[in-house]
C-alpha positions in Angstrom: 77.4 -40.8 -162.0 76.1 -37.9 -160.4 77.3 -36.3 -157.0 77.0 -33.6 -155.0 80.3 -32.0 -153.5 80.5 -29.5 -150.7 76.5 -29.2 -150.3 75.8 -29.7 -146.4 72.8 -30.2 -144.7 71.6 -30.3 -141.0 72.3 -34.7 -141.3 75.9 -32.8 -140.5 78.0 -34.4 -143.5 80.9 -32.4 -143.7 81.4 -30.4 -146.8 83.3 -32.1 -149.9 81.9 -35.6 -149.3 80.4 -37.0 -152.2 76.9 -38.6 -152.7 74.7 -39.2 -155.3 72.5 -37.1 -156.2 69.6 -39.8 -157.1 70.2 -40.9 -153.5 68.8 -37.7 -151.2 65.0 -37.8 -150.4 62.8 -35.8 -151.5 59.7 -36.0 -149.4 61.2 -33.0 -147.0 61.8 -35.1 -143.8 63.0 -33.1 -140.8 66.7 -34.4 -142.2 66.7 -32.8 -145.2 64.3 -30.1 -144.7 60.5 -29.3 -145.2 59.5 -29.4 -149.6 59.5 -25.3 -149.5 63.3 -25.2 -148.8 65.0 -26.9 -151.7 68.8 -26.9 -152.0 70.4 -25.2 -155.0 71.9 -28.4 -155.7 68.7 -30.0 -156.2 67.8 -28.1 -158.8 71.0 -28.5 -160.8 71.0 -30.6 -164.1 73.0 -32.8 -162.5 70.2 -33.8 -159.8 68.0 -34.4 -162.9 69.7 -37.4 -163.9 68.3 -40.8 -163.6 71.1 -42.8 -161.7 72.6 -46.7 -163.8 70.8 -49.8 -162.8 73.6 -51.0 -160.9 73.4 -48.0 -158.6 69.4 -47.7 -158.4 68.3 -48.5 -155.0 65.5 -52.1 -155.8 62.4 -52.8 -154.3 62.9 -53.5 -150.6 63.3 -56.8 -149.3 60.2 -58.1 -148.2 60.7 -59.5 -144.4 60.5 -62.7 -143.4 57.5 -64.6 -141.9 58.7 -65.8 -138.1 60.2 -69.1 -138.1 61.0 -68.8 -142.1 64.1 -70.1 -143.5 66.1 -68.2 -146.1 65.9 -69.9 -148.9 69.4 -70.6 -150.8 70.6 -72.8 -153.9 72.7 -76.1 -153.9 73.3 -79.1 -155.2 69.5 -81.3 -156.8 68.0 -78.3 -157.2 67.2 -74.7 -155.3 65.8 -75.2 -151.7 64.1 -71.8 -152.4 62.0 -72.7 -155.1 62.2 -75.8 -156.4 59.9 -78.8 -156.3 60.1 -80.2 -152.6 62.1 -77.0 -151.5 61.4 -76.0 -147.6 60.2 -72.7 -148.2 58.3 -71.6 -151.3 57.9 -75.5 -153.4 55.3 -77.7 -153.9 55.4 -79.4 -150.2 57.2 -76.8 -148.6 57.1 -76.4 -145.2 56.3 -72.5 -145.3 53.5 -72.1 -148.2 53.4 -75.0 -150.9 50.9 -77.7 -150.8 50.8 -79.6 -148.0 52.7 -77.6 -145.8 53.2 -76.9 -142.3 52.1 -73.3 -141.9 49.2 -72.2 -144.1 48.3 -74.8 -146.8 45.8 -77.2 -147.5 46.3 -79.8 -144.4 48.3 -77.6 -142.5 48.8 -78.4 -138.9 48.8 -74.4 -137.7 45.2 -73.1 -140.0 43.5 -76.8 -139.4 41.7 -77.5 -136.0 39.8 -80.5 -135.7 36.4 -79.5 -136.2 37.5 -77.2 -139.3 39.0 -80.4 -140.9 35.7 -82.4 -140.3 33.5 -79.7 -141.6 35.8 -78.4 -144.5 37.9 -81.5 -145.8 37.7 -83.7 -148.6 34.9 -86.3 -148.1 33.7 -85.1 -145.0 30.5 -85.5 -143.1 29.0 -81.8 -144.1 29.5 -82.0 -148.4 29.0 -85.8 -148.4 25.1 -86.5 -148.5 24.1 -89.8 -148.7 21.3 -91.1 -151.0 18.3 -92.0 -148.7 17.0 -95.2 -149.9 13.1 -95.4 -150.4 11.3 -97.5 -148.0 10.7 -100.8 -149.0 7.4 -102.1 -149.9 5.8 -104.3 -147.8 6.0 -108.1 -149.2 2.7 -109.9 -149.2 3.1 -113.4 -148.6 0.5 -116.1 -149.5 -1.3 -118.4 -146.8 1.3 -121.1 -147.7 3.8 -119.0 -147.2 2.8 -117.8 -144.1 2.1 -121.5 -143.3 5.7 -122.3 -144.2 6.9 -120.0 -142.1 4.6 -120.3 -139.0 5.5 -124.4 -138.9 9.4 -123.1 -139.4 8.9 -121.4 -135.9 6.8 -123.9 -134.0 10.1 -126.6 -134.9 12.3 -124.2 -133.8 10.5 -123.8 -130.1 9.8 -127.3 -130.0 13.4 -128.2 -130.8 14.8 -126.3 -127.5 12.4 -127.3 -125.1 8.8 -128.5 -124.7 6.2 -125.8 -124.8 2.6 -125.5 -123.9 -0.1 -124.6 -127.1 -0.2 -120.7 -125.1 3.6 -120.4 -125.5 3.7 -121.4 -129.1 0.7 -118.7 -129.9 2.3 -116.3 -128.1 5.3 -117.0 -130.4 3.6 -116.6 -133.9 2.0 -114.1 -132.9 5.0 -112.3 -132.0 5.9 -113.1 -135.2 3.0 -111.7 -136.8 1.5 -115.0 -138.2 -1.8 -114.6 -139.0 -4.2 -115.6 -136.6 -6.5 -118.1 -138.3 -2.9 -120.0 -139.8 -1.7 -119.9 -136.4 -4.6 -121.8 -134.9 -4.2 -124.3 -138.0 -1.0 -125.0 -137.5 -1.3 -125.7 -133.7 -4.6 -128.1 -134.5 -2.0 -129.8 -136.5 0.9 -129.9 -134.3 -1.7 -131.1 -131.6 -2.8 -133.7 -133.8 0.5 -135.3 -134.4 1.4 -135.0 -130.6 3.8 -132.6 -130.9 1.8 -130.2 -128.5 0.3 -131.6 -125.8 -0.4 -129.3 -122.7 -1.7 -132.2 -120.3 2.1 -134.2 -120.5 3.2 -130.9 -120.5 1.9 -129.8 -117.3 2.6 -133.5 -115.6 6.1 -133.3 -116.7 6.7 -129.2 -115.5 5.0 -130.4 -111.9 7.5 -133.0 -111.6 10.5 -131.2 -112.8 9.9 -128.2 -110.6 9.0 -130.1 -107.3 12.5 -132.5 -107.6 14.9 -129.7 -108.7 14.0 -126.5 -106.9 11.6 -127.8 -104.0 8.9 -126.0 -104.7 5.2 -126.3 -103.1 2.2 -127.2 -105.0 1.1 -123.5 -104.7 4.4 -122.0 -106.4 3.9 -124.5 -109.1 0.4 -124.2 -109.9 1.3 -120.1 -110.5 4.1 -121.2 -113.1 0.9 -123.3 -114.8 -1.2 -120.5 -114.8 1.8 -118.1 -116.3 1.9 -120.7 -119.3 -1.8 -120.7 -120.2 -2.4 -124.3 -117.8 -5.1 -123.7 -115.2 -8.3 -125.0 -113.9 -8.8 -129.0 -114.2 -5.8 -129.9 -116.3 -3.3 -128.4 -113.8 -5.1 -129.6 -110.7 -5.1 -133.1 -112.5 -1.4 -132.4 -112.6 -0.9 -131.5 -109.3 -2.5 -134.7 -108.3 1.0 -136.2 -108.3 2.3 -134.0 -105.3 0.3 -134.9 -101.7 1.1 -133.3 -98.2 3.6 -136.3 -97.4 6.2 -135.6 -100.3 5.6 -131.9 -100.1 6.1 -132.1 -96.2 9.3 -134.5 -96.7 10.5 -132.2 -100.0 10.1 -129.1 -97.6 12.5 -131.2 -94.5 15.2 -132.4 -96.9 15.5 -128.5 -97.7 15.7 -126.9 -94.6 18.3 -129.9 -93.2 20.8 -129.3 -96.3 20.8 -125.7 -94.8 21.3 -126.5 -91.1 24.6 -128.2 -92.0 26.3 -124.7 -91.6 27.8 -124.3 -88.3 27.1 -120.9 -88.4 22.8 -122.1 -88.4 23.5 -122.8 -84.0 24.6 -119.9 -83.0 21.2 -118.2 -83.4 17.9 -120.2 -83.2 15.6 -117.6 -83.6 17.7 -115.9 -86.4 17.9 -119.1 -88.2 14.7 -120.1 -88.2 13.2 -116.4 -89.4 15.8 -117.1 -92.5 14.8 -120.7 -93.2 11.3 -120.2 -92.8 11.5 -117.3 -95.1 13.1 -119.1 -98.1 9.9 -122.2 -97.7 8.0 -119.3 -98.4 9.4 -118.4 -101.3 9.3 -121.6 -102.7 5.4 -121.9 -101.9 4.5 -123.5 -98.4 2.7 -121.8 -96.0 3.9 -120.2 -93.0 2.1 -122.8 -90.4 4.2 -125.8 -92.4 7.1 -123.8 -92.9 7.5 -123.0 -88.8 6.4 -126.4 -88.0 9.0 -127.9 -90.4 12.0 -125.6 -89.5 11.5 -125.8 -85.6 11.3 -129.9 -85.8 14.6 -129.5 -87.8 16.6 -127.4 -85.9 16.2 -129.4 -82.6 16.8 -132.7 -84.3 20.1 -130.9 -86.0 21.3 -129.1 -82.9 19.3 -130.8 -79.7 20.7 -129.8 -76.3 22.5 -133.6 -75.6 25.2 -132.3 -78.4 26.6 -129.9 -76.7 
């Protein structure tokens, strides 16, 4: 090997120390001196010399990424490179597949829109394949006939229905007109539809169970397609008496609250309030209410 002895520079290494020659730079750094000033030494043949492998300086170390563990070899294989090693391997936590840092999946380049838009399978490279619209199916009159008499069962089944409901029903679903009106001749026909014990029976049920005049009832008719003679005829069955005594019996079940004595005036405005509601007219309804409150709460109680 090749060394200089007793050549000193302005570094200040004292003269005799020994250094090889391969090892001095050469790109005239304020150490060593600007390129025009070249030491005799350098131009020796010794300084020409190419220096042994084992002396030449290698390739420097390249530094480490932060947080990066240095990589070393043990027992089932290097942790540096091998398969499932932490730094360099395939699943490594510093830049294999599926790692931590920088790899596909990575928790640290990944965000959760990125993912959505760039991933396997998502929403942005999968298209779906739009299915053509489906042809309209044209059914025959028997089939429409099959199905309009399928719907009339149905409503019938659940409750009785006026002929207007029923219409209004195949028509929603888009039964043609002139089957619809078949069908309901027919129904009509075998007494399945029959508006006039339709409307006795909705006069009834509505006067017993909610109290309501003949005036609120004969709107609910009307709302149903039942008007003119056939709901008058069906109104026959209510006359002032049992509205009168349906209208008493309502307002009494209401005064049993002691709270009803405290204020006449207050609880008459609410009781005559909820007759009008259910139909009777305001002359009945104060006449009514008044007579019922002094019977309930006459002055020999207290």
């Amino acid at each position: 090997m090749s060394t200089t002895k007793g050549q000193g520079g302005s570094s200040g290494i004292p003269q005799g120390s020994e250094r090889p020659l391969w090892s001095f730079p050469a790109d005239g750094n304020s150490e060593w001196g600007s390129p025009q000033e070249i030491p005799v030494w350098a131009k020796s043949d010794a300084a020409l010399e190419a220096p042994s492998a084992e002396q030449a300086p290698g390739p420097p170390e390249p530094k480490k990424a932060f947080g990066e563990r240095q990589g070393f070899a043990g027992r089932g294989g290097q942790r540096a490179g091998g398969f499932g090693s932490k730094s360099s391997g395939f699943g490594s936590k510093s830049s294999g597949f599926g790692n931590k840092s920088s790899s596909f999946g990575s928790k640290s380049s990944r965000s959760r829109s990125s993912y959505k838009d760039n991933s396997f399978g998502s929403s942005t490279t999968r298209t779906k394949r739009e299915k053509p619209p489906a042809e309209p199916v044209e059914l025959s009159d028997e089939q429409w006939a099959s199905k309009g008499r399928a719907i009339l069962l149905r409503q019938l089944t659940a409750s009785s229905k006026s002929r207007s409901q029923l219409r209004k029903k195949l028509m929603e679903k888009e039964i043609p007109e002139s089957i619809a009106e078949e069908l309901l001749d027919r129904f009509e026909e075998i007494q399945l539809v029959d508006d006039e014990s339709f409307a006795e029976a909705w006069v009834r049920s509505r006067a017993r169970s909610k109290g309501l005049a003949r005036s609120a009832i004969r709107r609910e008719l009307r709302d149903k397609g039942i008007e003119g003679d056939m709901a008058e005829t069906a109104l026959e069955q209510l006359d002032d008496e049992s509205e009168e005594a349906t209208a008493k019996d309502l307002v009494m079940r209401k005064l049993r609250a002691p709270s009803m004595a405290v204020d006449k005036e207050k609880s008459v405005r609410r009781l005559v309030g909820m007759l009008a509601r259910k139909g009777y007219s305001p002359s009945v309804a104060f006449r009514i209410v008044n007579e019922a409150w002094d019977e309930q709460f006459s002055e020999d109680s207290y």
